[in-house]
N, C-alpha and C positions, 0 to 999 in steps of 0.2 A: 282397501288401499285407494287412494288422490289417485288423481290424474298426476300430479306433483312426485310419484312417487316410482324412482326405476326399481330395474328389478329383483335389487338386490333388497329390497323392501327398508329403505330410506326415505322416508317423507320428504317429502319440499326441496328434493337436495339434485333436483334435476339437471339446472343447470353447472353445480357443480361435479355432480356425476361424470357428464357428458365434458367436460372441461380436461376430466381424467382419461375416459376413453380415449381423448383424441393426443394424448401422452401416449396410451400404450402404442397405438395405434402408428404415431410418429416412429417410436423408438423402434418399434419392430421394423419399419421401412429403412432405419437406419440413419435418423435425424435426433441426435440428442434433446432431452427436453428437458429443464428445471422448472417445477413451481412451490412456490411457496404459499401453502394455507395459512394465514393469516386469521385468527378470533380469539374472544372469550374464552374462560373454562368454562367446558361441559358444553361448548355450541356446535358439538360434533365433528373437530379435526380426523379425531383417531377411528370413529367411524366412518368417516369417506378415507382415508389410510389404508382401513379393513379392508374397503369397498375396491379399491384399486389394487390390493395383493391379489385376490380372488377374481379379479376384472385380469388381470396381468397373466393370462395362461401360457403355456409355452417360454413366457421369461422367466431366469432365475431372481428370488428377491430376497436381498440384503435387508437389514434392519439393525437401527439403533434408538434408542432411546437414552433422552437426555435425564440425566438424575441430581437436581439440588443438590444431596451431600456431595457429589461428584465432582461439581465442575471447578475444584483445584485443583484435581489430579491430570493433569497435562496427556493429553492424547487419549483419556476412558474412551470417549464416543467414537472418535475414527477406530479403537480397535476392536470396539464390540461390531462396528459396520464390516471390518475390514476382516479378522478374525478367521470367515471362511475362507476367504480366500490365497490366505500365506503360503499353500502348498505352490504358488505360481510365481513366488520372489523370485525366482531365479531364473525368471523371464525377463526380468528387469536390468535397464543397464545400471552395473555396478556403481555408482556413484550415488541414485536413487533407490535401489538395492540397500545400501550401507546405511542410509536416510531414516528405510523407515525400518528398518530394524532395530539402529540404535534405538528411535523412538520411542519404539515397542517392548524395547528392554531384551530385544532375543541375544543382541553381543553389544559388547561396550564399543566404547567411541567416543569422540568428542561431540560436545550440542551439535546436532544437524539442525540446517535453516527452516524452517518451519514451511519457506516456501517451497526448497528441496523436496520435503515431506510431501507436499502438495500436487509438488508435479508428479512423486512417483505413485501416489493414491491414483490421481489422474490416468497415468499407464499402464497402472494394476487394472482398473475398472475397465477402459480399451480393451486390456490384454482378455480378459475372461469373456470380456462382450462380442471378442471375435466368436466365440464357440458359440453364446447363446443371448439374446437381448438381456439385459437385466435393468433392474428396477430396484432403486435404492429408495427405503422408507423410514423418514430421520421423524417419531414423533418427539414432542416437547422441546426442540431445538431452542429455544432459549435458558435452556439446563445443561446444552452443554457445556464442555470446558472451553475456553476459552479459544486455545490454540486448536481444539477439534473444530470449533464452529468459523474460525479465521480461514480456517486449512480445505474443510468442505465448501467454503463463498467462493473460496479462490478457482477450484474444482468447478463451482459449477458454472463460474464466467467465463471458463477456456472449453468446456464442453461443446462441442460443434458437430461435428460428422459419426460421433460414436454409437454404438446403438444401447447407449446411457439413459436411463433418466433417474433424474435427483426430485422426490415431493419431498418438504420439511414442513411438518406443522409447527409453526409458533405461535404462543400466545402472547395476544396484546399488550395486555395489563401489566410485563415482563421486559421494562425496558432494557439495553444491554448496559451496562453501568460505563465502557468506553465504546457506545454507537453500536448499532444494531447491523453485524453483516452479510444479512440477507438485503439489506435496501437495495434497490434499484434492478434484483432479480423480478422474471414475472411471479404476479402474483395474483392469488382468488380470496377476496375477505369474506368470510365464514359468518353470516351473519344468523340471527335467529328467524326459527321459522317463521313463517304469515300467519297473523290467526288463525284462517281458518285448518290450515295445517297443526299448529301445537294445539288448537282445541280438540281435533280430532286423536292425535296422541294421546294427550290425555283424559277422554273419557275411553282409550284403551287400556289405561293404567288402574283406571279406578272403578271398582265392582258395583253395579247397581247404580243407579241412577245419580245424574251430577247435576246440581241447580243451574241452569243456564249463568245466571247473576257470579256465580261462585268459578265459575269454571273461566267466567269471561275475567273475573277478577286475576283469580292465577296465572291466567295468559299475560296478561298486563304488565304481572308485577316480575312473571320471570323472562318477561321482553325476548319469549318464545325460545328461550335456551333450554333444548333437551334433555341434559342431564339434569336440571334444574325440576323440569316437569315431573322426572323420574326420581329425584332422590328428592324432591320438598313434600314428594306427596307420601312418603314410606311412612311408616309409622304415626301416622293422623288418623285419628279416629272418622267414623261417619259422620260424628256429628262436626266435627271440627272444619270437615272440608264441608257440612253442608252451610254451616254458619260462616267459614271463613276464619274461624278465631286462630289466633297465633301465625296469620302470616304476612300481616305488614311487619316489616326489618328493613330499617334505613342500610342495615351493613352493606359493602362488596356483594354482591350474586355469590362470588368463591367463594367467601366467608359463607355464607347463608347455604352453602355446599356443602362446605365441610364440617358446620356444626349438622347437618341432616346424617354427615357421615360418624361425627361423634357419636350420635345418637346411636346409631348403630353399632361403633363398638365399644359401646357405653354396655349395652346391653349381653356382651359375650362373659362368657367368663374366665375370670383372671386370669388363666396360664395361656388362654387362646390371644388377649391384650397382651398379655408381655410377648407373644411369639408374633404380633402383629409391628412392634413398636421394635424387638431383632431387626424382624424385614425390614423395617423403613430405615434402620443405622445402618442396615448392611449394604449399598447399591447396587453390587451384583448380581444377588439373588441368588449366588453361588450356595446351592441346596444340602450338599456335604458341608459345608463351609457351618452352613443354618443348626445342621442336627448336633453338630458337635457342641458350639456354644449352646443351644438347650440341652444336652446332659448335663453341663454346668451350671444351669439356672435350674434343671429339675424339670424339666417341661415334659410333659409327653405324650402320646401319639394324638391323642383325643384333643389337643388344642388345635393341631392341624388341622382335624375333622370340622371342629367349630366354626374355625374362618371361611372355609371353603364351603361351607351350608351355608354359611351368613351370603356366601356372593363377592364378600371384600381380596380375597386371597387365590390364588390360583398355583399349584402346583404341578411342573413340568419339568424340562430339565434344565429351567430355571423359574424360581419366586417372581412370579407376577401380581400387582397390587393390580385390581380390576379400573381403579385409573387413580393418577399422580394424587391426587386431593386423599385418597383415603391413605396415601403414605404420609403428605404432608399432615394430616389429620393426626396421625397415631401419634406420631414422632412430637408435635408440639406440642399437645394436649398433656403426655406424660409429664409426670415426675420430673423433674434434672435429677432428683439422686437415683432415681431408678433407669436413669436415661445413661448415667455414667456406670451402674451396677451393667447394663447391655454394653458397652461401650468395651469395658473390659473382661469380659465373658468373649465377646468378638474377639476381641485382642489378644484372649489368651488360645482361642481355636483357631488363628492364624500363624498359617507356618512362616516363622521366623525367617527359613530359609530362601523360600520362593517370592513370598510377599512381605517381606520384612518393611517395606513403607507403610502400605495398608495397616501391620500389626500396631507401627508405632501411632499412626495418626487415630487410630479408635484408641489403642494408650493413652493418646492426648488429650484425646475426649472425657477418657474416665477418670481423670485427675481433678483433684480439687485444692490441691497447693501445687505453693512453688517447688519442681522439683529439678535438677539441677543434670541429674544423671539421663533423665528424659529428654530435659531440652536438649543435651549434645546428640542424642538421638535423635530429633526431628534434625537438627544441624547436619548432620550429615544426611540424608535422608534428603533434606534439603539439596547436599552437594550433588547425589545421586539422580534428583530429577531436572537440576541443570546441567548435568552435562546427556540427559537424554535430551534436551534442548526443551524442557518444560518450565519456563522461567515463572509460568505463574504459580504453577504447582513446588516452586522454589520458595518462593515467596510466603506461599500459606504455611508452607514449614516453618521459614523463621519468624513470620507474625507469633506463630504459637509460641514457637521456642522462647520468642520474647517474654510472653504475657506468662511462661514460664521458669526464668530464670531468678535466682534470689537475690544475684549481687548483681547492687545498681550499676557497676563501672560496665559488667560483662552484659548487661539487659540492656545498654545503652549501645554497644558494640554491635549487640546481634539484630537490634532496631534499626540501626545503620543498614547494614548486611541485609536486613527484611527495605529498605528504603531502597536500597542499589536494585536486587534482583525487582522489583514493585515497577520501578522504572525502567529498566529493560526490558521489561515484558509487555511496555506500553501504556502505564498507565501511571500517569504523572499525579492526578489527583488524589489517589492513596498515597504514591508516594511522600509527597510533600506532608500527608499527614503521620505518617514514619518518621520522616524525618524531624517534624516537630516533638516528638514523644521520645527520639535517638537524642535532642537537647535538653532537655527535661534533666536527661543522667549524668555522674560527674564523668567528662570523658578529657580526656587528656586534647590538649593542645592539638598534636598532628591529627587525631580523629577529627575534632573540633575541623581541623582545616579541611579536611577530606569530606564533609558536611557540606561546607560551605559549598566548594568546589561542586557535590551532585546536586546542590540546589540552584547553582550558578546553569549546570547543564540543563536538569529542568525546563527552565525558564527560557534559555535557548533555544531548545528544541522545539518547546510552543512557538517562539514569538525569535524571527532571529533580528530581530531589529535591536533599537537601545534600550529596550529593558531590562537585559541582559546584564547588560554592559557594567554597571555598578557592581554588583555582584560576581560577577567575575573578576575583575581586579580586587575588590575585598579577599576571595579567594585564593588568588596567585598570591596576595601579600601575605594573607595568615601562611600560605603552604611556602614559601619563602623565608618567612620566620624561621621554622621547621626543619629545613631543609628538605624540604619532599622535594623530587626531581618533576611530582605534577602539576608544577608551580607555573614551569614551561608550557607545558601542556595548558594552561587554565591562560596566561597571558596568551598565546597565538590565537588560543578562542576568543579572548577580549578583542584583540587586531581586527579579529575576523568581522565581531559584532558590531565595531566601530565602522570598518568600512560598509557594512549592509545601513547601517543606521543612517550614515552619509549625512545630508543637511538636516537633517533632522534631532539629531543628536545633541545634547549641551554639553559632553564632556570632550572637547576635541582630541582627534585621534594621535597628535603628536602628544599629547598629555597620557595618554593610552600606551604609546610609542615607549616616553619616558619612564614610567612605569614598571614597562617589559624589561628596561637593560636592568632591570634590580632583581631580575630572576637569578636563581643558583646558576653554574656553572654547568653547561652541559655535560654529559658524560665523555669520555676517550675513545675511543671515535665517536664524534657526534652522530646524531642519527638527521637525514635526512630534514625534519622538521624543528630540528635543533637549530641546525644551519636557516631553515628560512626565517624560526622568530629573530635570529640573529637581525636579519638581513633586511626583514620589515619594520626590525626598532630602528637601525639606521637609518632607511629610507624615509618613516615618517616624522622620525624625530630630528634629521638634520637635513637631507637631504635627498629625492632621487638618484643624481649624480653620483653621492656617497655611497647610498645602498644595494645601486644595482649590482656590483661585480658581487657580494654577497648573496644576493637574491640570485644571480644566475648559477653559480656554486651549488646554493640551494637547490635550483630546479635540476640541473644536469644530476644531483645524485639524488632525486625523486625520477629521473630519466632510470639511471640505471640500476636502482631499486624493482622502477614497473618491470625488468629484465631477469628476475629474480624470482624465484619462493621464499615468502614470507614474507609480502608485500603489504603487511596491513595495511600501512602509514598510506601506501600510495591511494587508497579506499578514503581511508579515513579524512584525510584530509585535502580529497578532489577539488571539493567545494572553491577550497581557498588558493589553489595551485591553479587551479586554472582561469581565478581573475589574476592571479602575477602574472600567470605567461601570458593572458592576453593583454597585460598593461605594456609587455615588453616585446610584443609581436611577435613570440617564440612560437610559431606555426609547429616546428618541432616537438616542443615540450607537448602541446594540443595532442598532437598527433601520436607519441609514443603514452604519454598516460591516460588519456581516452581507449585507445584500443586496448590498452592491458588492465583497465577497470572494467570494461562491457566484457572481456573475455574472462576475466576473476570472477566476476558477478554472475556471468551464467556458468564457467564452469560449477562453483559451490552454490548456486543456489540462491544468491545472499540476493531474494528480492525486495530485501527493504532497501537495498541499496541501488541494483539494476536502474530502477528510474531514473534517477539523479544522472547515471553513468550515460544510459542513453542520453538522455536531453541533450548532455556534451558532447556527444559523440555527434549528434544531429545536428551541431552546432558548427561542430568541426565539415561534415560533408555542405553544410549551407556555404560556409565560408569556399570550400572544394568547387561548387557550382553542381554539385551531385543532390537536387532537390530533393527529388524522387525517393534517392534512399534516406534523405534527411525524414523527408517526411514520414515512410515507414515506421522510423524510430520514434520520432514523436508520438506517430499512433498508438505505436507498442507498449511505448516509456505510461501515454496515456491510459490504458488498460489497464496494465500492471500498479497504477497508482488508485484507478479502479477495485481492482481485485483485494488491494492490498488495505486500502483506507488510509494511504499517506495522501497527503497535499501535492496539489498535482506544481509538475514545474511548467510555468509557463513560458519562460523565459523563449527557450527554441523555437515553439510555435507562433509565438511576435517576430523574431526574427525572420522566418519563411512570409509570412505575412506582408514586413516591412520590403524587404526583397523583391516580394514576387510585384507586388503592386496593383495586382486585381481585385481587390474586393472591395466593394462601394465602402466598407462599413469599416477598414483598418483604421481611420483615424481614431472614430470610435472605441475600437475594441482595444488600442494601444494606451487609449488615455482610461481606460474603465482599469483594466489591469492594472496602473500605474495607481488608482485612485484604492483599487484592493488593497495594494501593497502597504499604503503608507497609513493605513489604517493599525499595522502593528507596530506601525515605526520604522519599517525598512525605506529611510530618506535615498536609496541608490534607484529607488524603484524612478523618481522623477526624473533624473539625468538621464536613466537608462530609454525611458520613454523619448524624450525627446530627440534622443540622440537617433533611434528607429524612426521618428515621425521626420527627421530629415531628412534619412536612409530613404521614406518614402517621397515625400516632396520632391528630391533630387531626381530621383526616376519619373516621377509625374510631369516635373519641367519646373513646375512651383517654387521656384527659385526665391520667392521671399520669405513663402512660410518655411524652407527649408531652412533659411537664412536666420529666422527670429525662435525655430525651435532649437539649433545648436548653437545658439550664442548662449541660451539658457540653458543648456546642458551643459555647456564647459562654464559657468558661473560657480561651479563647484567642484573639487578635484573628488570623480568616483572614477576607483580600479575598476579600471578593464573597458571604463565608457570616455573618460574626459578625451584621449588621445584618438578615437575613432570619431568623435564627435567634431573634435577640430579640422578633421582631412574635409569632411562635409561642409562645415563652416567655408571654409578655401574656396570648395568649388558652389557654396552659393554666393556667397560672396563677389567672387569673380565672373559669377552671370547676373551679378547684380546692375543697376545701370545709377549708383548713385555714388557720390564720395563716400559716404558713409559706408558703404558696402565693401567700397574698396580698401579703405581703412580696419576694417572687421577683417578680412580677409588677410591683410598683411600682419597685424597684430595674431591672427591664429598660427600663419607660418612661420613667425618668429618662437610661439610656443612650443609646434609641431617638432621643430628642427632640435629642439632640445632635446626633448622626449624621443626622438627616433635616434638621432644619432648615438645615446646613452642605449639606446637596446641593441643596433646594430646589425640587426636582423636584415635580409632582402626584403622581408613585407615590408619590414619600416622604413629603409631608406628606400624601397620602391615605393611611397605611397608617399614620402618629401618630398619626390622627385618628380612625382605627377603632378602636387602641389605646388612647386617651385612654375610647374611649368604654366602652370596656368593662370598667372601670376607677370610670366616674362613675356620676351617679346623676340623675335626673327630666331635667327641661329641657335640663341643659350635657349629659348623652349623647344626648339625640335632635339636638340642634344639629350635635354632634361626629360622630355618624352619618350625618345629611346631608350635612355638610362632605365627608365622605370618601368618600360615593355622587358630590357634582359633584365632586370633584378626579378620582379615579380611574376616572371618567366620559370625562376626558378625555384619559386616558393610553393605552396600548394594552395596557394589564394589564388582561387582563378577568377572569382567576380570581380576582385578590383585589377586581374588583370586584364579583363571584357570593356569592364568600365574605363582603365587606360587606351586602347582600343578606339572607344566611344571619343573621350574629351581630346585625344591627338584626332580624329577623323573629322570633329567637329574646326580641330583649329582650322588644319589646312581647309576645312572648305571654305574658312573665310579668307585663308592667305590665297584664295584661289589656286591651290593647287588640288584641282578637282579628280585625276586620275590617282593621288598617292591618298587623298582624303575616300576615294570607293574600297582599295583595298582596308583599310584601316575598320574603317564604319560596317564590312561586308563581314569582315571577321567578328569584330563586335556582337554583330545582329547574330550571325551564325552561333555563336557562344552565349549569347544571355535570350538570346530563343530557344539553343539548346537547354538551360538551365530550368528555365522558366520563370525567368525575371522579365516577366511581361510588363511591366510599365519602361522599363530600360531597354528591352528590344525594339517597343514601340518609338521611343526616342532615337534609337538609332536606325529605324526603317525614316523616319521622317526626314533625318540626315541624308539619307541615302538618295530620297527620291530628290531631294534638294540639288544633289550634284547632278543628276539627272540620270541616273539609275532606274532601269525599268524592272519591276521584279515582279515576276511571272502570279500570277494569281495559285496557282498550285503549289508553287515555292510558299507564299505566305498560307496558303489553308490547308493545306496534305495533314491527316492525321497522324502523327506515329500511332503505330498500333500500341507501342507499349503505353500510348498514355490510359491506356483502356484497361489497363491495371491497375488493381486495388493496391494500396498502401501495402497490404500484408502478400499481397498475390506477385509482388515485384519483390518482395522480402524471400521469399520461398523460392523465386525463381531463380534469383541469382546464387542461390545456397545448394539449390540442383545443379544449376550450369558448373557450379565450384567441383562438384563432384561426390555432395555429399549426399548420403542416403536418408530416405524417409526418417528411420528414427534417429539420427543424426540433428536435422533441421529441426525434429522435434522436440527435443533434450535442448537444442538451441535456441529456441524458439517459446518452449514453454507449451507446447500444443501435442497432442497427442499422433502417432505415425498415419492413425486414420484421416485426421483434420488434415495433416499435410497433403497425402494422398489424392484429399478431396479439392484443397486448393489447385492440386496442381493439373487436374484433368480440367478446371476451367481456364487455368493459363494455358493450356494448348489449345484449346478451344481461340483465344482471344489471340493467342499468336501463330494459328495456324501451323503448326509444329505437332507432331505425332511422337516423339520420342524426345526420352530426355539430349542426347547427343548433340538436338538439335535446338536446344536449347540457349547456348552459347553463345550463336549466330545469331539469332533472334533478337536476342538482348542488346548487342553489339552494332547491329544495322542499323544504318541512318535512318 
């Protein structure tokens, strides 16, 4: 044995050994640890995997294995992981409870969120690991099913304090077909051994003496890959290896694997091949499952024997292939007709009863025409792994069912149906090829439109700019034709796309507008998003003026919708609600569909949606002057888009930025994101940048570039930015010192007053009114200034009522009223210090000292302690002070009862507070 070599008698694999101990090692202390192996076939993943179950003493160890045939079947690998541990479901709170059991098929239910699933995997694993550390060992992960390997990434980026650990080996060569969800876990790349390590393996392998020349050559050629070493050198003669003949091969290394492995069960015979090539159709390994199908094939005992002398086959109380290559080996080398003779030998020794999916999809396998009675059997089968929430395992049903069916009308329907579930499940680029192959068939007109329309989303869902856009109105028109009612549905998303698109777009949005009013008639009572396409055709087709009393209709019954169960709409269509209410300063509307989407999203689960929700919600507390908890959210919303592999929103995290005003590098980072954005076409992204780069100038003092970046943001009308940008415009304007400026400034308050007083909200007429005032002159701006300290008094905008504050403190110091200008400025500073709008605070200390205000050196530098809280650590605490319990905040949070636990002994730590009680106070002190 090397020096290279620990003790478990693994060559060269020291450093990785040791990489493992300090896993077990962690996780016994009670620090979760994920790593991900990373190599080649055969460069010894599943041998250091070994090496760590046997290293792992004292821990319990889970295991699953990822299986090719496998991974359409939605949830195989979490339940082969998870499997042991079901007797402890009922540890779980109910909601994740119900999750993964529908999953798992033990009771029915509607699809559960896959993230749902997630978290309660997450609390299952917690919950067991209170009793004992455990140690989960996922080999071949890039074989799992789709939604197992989405659902385990998710798991192992909320893992923190548990005495968890997750190793997954994946192989390289094995990309994910939609993005690989191991990226950005830690990771150990599994390389081949050093020369002088695989030489010395190999003259262990080979009898009697090896030519240095030949030996140096095989090192070379199999770039020190172990199983390579071991399985190229089997069955070569003496002389072959002393000459070297037969083993230059341009192929793959795997290929060059598996034909070594062909060789070998080339060499079996026949009944022990066909019991090899069962194994590889069957993924289970399910052993009853095995004997039964060979009675029908005629197989018997003695093929068993064969495999298992040969080394390739391992029986236990489950069929183990001695590694993936000799399944994959068996299974493509055979036959297709003897491949479909196993196929349906499987099919017919599966109980109809218990595993009636599994019976039908090896059915599907052994068929070699169109059969029509079959495919309505994967069809349903189909129905039954989506409503376990297995969209992709939906999907490989009706792909089949497809390539199944004899009548073109009904093959073109269920290609549809294989297109929809395709893209549900996230994967848009099968999709679209579904759907190209659903047009191919003669399908009727409303299908035709129904087409359109998921090709219209599609392309949305990539890109929400104006790519879209064409296509979606093609689609509301053909479903309009028709009379589909999803006509409506396809124009709001056209609205939608045209506003993101903004200047960038060539089909303008009144054209888009006009469009929309050609949709059918809503239904009797309109629903919610009836009334707003209603109310955005108005608005952008004739008027704002015109369309607001419609659009506020609209929002108030998405208000008392979010008040409701069975709020889809109010989910569905966030996005677009809340640039209306913020075009109409309905702080309200903000406020009631933000918190009933973050509380819908984490009650069900639904974290493809959660991020979005956050972001607004984060948006909403920025606006509050509540950073802090903005921020949390961001962090969170951040994570969770992490976890999840959606596109992160950026949007919240510029506005804290633009706000806060300290970081050397916002000008930067505002216009980089702006330059992301319009790279797909989203023209809202320019306006919106700018309109933030004034937000920051204004607080810096920068009154010109504030001045020259919202003139170029209201150059364009974008929802939710033109009318924020003009109040900014006013007040650079009006610290401008040139005609010009002041001309800018009066031309934005003539626009401002329209647009505010059509919403009628206190944000808005408190936010003219500051406008107004900064603009006039003696008595009408101190008036105008009070005005818009009580309106926006009463709104939940508290930075621009800080900001009001600031520009009435700054008047009076030059009207020389120096005692009414300290209160004014002193409240100010107190409020956007508290926020932590530091370039605005800064400005209004400057004001202060101006009047001649002495302000204590410890008044400006005293730490809050709470700033010494982490994003998540102030998240946790205020969910304790609330009164809720560990697993409470954890179920809310998406974090295990242990992580909470752990966060919250370093919050007492930082806030000096020994009990939760005292919690409250803590939070609340100045």
């Amino acid at each position: 044995m090397t020096d290279g070599a620990p003790r478990s008698g693994l060559r060269g694999r020291r450093d990785e050994c040791r990489a493992l101990d300090e896993v077990v090692a962690a996780t016994r202390a009670g620090r979760s640890q994920v790593l991900v192996l990373r190599g080649e076939a055969g460069v010894g993943k599943s041998a250091l995997l070994e090496y760590l179950a046997e290293d792992a003493t004292g821990c319990r160890i889970l295991r699953a294995v990822g299986v090719e045939s496998e991974m359409e079947l939605a949830f195989a690998g979490l339940h082969q992981l998870c499997a042991p541990l079901l007797g402890h479901l009922d540890r779980l709170p109910e909601p994740q409870r119900d999750a993964l059991s529908v999953a798992f098929g033990l009771r029915a239910g509607g699809a559960p969120d896959r993230f749902l699933v997630g978290l309660a995997v997450l609390s299952l694993l917690a919950e067991v690991a209170e009793e004992q550390p455990l140690v989960c060992v996922v080999d071949d992960a890039q074989w799992l099913d789709r939604v197992s390997a989405q659902t385990l990434a998710f798991v192992a980026r909320r893992l923190l304090a548990e005495r968890v650990a997750l190793v997954c080996a994946v192989r390289t060569s094995e990309p994910a077909a939609d993005g690989d969800p191991w990226t950005g876990l830690r990771e150990v790349v599994v390389q081949g051994l050093r020369d002088d390590d695989a030489g010395a393996l190999l003259e262990s392998l080979v009898p009697g003496r090896l030519d240095e020349r030949v030996r140096d050559r095989i090192v070379a050629e199999t770039r020190g890959n172990p199983l390579a070493l071991l399985e190229l050198t089997r069955g070569l003669t003496s002389a072959e290896l002393a000459g070297g003949f037969g083993l230059p091969d341009a192929r793959p290394l795997a290929s060059r694997i598996e034909q070594s492995y062909l060789r070998q069960i080339g060499a079996l015979p026949d009944q022990a091949r066909l019991l090899l090539l069962m194994a590889a159709a069957e993924p289970v390994g399910d052993v009853p499952l095995l004997r039964r199908a060979a009675v029908r094939l005629g197989i018997g005992a003695e093929a068993a024997s064969a495999a298992k002398a040969a080394g390739l086959l391992e029986f236990g109380p489950r069929v183990r292939f001695r590694h993936p290559l000799v399944r994959s080996a068996a299974y493509r080398a055979a036959d297709p007709a003897l491949r479909r003779e196993v196929h349906q030998a499987l099919a017919e020794a599966t109980d109809p009863e218990t595993d009636s999916d599994r019976r039908v999809w090896h059915q599907a396998h052994a068929a070699v025409k169109a059969d029509e009675v079959l495919a309505g059997e994967l069809e349903r089968s189909a129905g039954r792994a989506e409503a376990r929430g297995g969209l992709a395992a939906a999907a490989a049903f009706l792909r089949r069912a497809t390539e199944l069916t004899p009548d073109a009308a009904v093959r073109g329907a269920r290609a549809a149906a294989a297109a929809q579930a395709t893209f549900e499940a996230g994967a848009p680029s099968p999709a679209l090829a579904l759907l190209s192959a659903a047009e191919l068939s003669p399908l009727d007109k409303a299908l035709q439109a129904r087409l359109a329309r998921l090709r219209a989303r599609i392309v949305l869902a990539r890109r929400r700019g104006g790519e879209a856009l064409p296509l979606l109105l093609d689609a509301g028109a053909r479903l309009s034709r028709v009379g589909d009612g999803e006509a409506r549905a396809a124009y709001l998303d056209a609205i939608g796309a045209a506003v993101f698109a903004g200047r960038l777009d060539d089909i303008p949005i009144r054209e888009v507008a006009e469009a929309a009013r050609s949709a059918p008639c809503p239904p009797h009572p309109p629903q919610p998003a009836d009334l707003l396409l209603d109310g955005l055709a108005m608005w952008f087709a004739e008027s704002r003026t015109e369309g607001a009393p419609l659009v506020k209709a609209a929002l108030a019954a998405f208000r008392r919708a979010a008040g409701q169960s069975g709020d889809e709409d109010v989910m569905r269509w966030l996005w677009l609600t809340w640039l209306v209410a913020g075009d109409l300063w309905d702080d309200e509307t903000w406020e009631a569909l933000t918190t009933r989407a973050v509380r819908s999203a984490r009650a069900t689960g639904a974290l493809n949606f959660l991020p979005l929700a956050l972001g607004y919600r984060a948006a909403v507390h920025v606006h509050a002057g509540d950073f802090a908890l903005a921020s949390a959210l961001v962090d969170e919303s951040a994570a969770l888009t992490e976890a999840t592999g959606q596109s992160p929103m950026a949007y919240p995290s510029l506005l804290l930025i633009a706000w806060r005003g300290d970081d050397a590098r916002a000008a930067e980072l505002l216009e980089s994101a702006a330059a992301w954005a319009t790279t797909w076409g989203e023209g809202r992204a320019i306006g919106l940048k700018d309109y933030l780069l004034a937000v920051l100038h204004n607080g810096l003092g920068r009154y010109q570039d504030a001045l020259a970046h919202a003139r170029h943001s209201v150059e364009h009308e974008d929802l939710a930015v033109t009318g924020f940008a003009l109040f900014e415009l006013v007040e650079a304007g009006a610290r401008g010192d040139t005609p010009e400026a002041a001309e800018a400034a009066a031309a934005a308050l003539r626009r401002l007053e329209e647009r505010a007083r059509a919403a009628g909200t206190d944000w808005a007429l408190g936010v003219l009114a500051r406008s107004a005032a900064l603009l006039a002159e003696g008595p009408a701006a101190d008036r105008l200034y009070r005005e818009a300290i009580e309106r926006l008094g009463r709104s939940r905008i508290a930075v621009h009522l800080a900001r009001t504050h600031l520009v009435y403190g700054e008047w009076l110091r030059r009207e020389n009223r120096r005692v009414d200008a300290r209160e004014q400025l002193r409240t100010a500073y107190e409020m956007l210090r508290g926020f932590g709008a530091t370039a605005y605070a800064e400005r209004a200390r400057r004001e202060l000292l101006a009047t001649g205000e002495t302000l204590r050196r410890k008044t400006v530098e005293v730490r809050d302690p709470r700033e010494a809280l982490t994003a998540q650590e102030a998240q946790i605490a205020r969910l304790a002070a609330d009164g809720m319990t560990n697993s409470e905040i954890g179920a809310e949070l998406f974090i295990s009862p242990r992580t909470v636990e752990w966060h919250l002994r370093k919050v007492f730590t930082k806030l000096d507070v020994n009990s939760r009680n005292k919690l409250h106070t803590a939070l609340t002190r100045a």
